[in-house]
Structure formats: C-alpha cells, structure tokens
KOLKOLKE-648536 format. One line per 5 residues: number of its first residue (from 1); their letters; for each residue x, y, z of C-alpha. Coordinates in pm, 1 decimal. Layout:
REM residues N
NUM	a	X/Y/Z  ...
//
This chain:
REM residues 241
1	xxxxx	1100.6/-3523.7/-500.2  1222.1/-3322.4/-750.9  1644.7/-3253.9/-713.4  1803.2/-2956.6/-606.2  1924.6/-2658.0/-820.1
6	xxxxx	2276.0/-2761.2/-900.7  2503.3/-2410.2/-885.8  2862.6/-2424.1/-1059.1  3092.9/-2152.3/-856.5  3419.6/-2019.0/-1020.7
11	xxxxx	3648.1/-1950.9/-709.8  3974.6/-1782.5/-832.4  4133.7/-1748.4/-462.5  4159.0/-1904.5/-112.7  4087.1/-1599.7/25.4
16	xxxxx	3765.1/-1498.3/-212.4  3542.9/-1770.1/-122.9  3166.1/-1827.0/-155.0  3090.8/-1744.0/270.6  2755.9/-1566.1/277.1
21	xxxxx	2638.8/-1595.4/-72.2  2709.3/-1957.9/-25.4  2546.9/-1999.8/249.5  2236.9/-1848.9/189.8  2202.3/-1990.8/-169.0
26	xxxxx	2233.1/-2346.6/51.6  2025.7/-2263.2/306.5  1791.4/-2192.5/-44.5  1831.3/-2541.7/-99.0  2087.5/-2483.9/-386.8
31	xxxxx	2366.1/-2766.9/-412.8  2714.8/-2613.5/-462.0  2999.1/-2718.9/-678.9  3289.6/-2512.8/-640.5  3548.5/-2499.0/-863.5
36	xxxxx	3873.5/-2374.0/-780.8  4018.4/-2363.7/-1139.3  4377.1/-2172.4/-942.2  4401.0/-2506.7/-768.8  4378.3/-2723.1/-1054.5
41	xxxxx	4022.5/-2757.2/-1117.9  3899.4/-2798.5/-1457.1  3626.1/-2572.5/-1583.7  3318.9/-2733.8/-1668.3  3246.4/-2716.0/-2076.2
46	xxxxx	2913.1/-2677.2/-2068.0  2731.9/-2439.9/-1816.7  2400.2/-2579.8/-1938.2  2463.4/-2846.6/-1726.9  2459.1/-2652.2/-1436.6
51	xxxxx	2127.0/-2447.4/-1328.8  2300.7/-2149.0/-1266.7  2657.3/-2000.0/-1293.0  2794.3/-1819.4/-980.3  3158.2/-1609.0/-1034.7
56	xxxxx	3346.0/-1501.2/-763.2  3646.0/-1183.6/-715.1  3970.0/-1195.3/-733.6  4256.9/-973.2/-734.2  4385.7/-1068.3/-1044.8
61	xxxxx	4270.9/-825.8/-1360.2  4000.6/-929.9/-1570.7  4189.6/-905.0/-1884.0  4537.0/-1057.3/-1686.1  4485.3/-1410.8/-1917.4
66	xxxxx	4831.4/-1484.3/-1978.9  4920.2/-1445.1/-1636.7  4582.5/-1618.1/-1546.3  4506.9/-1922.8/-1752.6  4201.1/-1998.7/-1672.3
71	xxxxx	4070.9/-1659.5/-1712.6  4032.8/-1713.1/-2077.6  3798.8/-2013.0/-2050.0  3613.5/-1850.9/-1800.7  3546.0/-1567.0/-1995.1
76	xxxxx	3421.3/-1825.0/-2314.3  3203.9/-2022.2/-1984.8  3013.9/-1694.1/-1869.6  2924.7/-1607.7/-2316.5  2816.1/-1947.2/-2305.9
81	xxxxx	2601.8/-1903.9/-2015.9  2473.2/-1614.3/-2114.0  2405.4/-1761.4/-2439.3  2214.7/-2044.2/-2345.1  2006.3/-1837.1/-2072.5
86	xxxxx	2127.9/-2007.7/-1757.4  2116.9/-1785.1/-1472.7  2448.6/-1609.4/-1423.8  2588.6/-1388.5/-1129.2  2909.9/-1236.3/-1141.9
91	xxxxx	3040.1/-1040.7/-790.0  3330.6/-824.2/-838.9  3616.2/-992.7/-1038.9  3305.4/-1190.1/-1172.5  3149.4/-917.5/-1276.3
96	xxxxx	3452.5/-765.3/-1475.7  3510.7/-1061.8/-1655.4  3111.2/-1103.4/-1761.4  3177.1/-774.7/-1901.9  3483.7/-838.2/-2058.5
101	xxxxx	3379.3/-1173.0/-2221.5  3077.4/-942.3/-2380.0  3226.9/-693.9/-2505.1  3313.2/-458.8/-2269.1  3611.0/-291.2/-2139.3
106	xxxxx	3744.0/-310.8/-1749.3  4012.7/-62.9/-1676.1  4188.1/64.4/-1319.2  3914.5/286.9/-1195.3  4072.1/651.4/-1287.4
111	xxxxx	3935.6/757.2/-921.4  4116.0/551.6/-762.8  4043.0/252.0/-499.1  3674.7/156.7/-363.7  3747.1/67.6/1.2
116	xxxxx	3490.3/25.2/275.6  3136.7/60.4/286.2  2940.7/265.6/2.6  2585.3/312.0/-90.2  2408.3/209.7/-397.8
121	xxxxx	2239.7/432.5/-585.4  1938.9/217.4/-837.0  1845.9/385.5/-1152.2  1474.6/324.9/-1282.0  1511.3/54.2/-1472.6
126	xxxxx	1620.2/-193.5/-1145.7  1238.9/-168.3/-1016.5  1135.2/-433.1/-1253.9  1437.4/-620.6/-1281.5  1380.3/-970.5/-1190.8
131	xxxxx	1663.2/-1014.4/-932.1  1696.8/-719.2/-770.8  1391.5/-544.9/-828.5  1300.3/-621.6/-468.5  1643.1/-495.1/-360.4
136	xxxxx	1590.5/-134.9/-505.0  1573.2/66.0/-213.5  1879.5/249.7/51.2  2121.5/3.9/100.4  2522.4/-10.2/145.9
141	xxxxx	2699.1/-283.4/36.8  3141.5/-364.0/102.2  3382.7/-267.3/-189.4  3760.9/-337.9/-223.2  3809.5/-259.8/-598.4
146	xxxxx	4067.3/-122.9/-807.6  3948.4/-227.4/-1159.5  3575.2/-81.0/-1261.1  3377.4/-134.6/-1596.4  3442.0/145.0/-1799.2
151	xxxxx	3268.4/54.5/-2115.4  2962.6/-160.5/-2116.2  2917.6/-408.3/-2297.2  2647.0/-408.9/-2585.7  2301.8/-454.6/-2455.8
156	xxxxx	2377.5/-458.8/-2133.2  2127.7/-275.7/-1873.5  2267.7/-44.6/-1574.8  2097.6/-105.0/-1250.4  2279.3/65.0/-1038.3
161	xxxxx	2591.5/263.0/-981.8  2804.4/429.7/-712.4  2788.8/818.3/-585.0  3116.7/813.1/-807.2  2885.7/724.5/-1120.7
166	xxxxx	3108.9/369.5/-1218.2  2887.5/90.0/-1274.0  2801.7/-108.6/-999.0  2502.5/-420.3/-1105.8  2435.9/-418.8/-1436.7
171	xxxxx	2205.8/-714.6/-1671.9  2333.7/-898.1/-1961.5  2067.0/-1085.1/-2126.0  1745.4/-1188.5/-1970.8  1901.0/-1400.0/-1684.7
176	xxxxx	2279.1/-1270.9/-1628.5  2402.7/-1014.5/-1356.6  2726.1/-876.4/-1210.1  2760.0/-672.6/-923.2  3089.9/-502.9/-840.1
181	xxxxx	2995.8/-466.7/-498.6  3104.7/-801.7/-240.9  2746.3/-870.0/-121.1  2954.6/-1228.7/18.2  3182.4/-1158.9/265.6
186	xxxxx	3185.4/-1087.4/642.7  3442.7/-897.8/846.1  3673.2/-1224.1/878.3  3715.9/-1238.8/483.1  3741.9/-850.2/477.2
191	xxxxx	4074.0/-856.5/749.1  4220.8/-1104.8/482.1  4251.7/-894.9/197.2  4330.7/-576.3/441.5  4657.4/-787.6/570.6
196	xxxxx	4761.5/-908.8/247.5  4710.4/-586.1/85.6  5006.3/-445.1/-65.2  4870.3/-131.5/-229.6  4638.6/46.0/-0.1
201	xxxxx	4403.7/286.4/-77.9  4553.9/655.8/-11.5  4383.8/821.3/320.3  4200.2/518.8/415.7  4215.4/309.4/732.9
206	xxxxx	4200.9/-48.2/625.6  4161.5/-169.0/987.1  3923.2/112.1/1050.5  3667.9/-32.3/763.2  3698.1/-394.7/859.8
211	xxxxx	3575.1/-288.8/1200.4  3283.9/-45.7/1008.0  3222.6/-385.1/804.7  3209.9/-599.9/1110.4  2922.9/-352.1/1303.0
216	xxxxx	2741.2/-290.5/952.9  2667.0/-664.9/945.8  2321.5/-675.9/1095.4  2261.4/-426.6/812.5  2447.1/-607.3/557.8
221	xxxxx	2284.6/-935.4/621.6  1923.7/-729.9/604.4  2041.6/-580.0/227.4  2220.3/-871.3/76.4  2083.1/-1205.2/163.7
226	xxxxx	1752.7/-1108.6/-25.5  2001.0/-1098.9/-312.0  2114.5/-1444.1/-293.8  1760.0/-1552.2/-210.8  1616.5/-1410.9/-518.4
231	xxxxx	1883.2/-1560.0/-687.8  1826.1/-1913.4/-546.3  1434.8/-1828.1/-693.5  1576.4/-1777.9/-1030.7  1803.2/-2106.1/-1036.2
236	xxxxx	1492.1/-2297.7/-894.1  1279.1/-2200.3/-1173.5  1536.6/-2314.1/-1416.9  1551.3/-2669.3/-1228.8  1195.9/-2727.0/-1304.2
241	x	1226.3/-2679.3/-1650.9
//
C-alpha cells in the first residue's frame, strides 16, 4: 500500500490554524505535520522531504524578520520549495512571504483593510492552471488583510485578483501558489481575530461579517474545499514519484 502524501504546515499563530484546509487535505488522505515554529518548532531544512509545503496567515508582516525570527528561514524554506518543485500553497501571510522570498514586494494595502466576504475575479490564464483551473468560476471567498502584494515577483503568473485590482492567487513556478484570500477558516476562527483585533477596519462591522461568514458557509464550503482537494491531487502525484 503505497504511504500517504506527507504535508509540512508552517503555523505562525494559535489563532491561524489549519481548520478546513486541514481537514479536507486529511479527509484527502494527506498526513499533516504542523509546525508551529512561534512555539518553538524547528523548521524543517529540507522541504523535499515533505510532498508538499502548506503556509498559513498571520498577523505579523511578511517582511517583520527581526521581530519574527523564523520568518527569515521560512522565507529561504518556501525558495527552496519552489526550487525543487514540491508543491507549495501559501494562504494569506503565506502568500506574502512566497512573494517576498521571490522577489517581490508586500506593502500595507494603500486602500486600506480587506474585511469580510469579497468576490474573486479569475483572469484568463487561471482556466488552465492546474490547481485552480477547476475553481475559475463566481465564487467569494473571507479576507482580513492589511498587507497586499504590491510588486510581483519575477515570473510569477496572476490568477486572480479582487474588484480592488490587488493580487489575490497568483503561480510561482510550475507547482507553487498563494492565495491572499482565507479559503481555511470558519466563523469560529473568524470571531477570534474580530475580538483580538485592535485596529479595525474604518466603517465596517466586525461582528456583522463574522455572522455574513457564518451563513456564507454552505457556500464557502461549495467554493473552497475543491481547492484543497485539488491540492491533495497535486501532493498525491508527487508521492508516487
């Protein structure tokens, strides 16, 4: 019987955990080793040895290393993931710091805060895109971002973006993705961040979109967990290598 697909997750908070993504990429038959590098956890060296890379968000700043000091080495992890082809998805913070550690720049999104529920817009090229050419249609998916990608990095791919215009999934590579939208959490993780957060958005109702989170997740399940699943397809083919 051949083993599972061995994923290596980069959790940078208690309160930014794996949940859905987790579950689904289990349910997937994925084996999960978290590592909580905050805690104490030492980064892996090698993310070869792993069949796929998964990075979580954070509300630390991408570029925030000396305050951070495992940011650093995860930046040098996700190049040498990316490097060595092995399937890499980056979700919010994770998807900064992909960017970053490429070449890219993150800065505080000039808007100002993403906060609730917002649609996706695809451009063309996501149709063939391996993971989420599938995924290319009307969806919504949660936000709670203050940082965006303003620069990409070089020879990195747009998939989709916000109404806004910042980036939103983008390809590095042949097999690495971030996505700055939280295609993870559920309403419970949601009214975490809402009552620890210290700089709300102006205008918005923090309360009011963990309850539009909580009824959206019938049709957050229906747009995301195909996500994770193609994912899990991606890392499987990798394990059989």
């Amino acid at each position: 019987m051949p083993r599972p697909p061995r994923v290596l997750v980069v959790q940078h908070e208690d309160d930014c955990p794996p949940a859905l993504v987790g579950g689904w990429l289990a349910d997937a038959g994925c084996e999960l080793e978290v590592c909580r590098p905050y805690a104490g956890d030492a980064l892996p060296a090698d993310p070869a040895a792993y069949d796929a890379l998964l990075v979580l968000g954070g509300s630390m700043g991408a570029d925030e290393d000396a305050d951070h000091a495992w940011l650093g080495p995860t930046k040098q992890l996700l190049r040498d993931a990316v490097g060595a082809e092995v399937p890499t998805l980056g979700i919010c913070l994770g998807h900064q710091l992909l960017a970053s550690a490429l070449g890219g720049r993150v800065e505080v999104n000039p808007r100002g805060r993403t906060v609730g529920l917002v649609p996706v817009e695809w451009t063309d090229d996501a149709a063939g895109d391996p993971l989420v050419g599938a995924l290319a249609t009307t969806r919504r998916g949660v936000h709670w971002n203050n940082d965006v990608v303003t620069e990409l990095a070089p020879g990195a791919l747009v998939l989709a973006r916000t109404p806004q215009g910042d980036v939103e999934v983008v390809r590095h590579g042949p097999a690495a993705w971030g996505v700055q939208l939280h295609p993870e959490v559920d309403a419970a993780v949601v009214a975490r961040w809402a009552a620890s957060d210290d700089k709300p958005a102006p205008g918005v109702d923090t309360a009011a979109e963990v309850a539009r989170v909580d009824a959206a997740r019938p049709e957050l399940d229906e747009a995301w967990a195909p996500l994770a699943l193609s994912f899990a397809r991606l890392v499987g083919e990798r394990a059989l290598r």
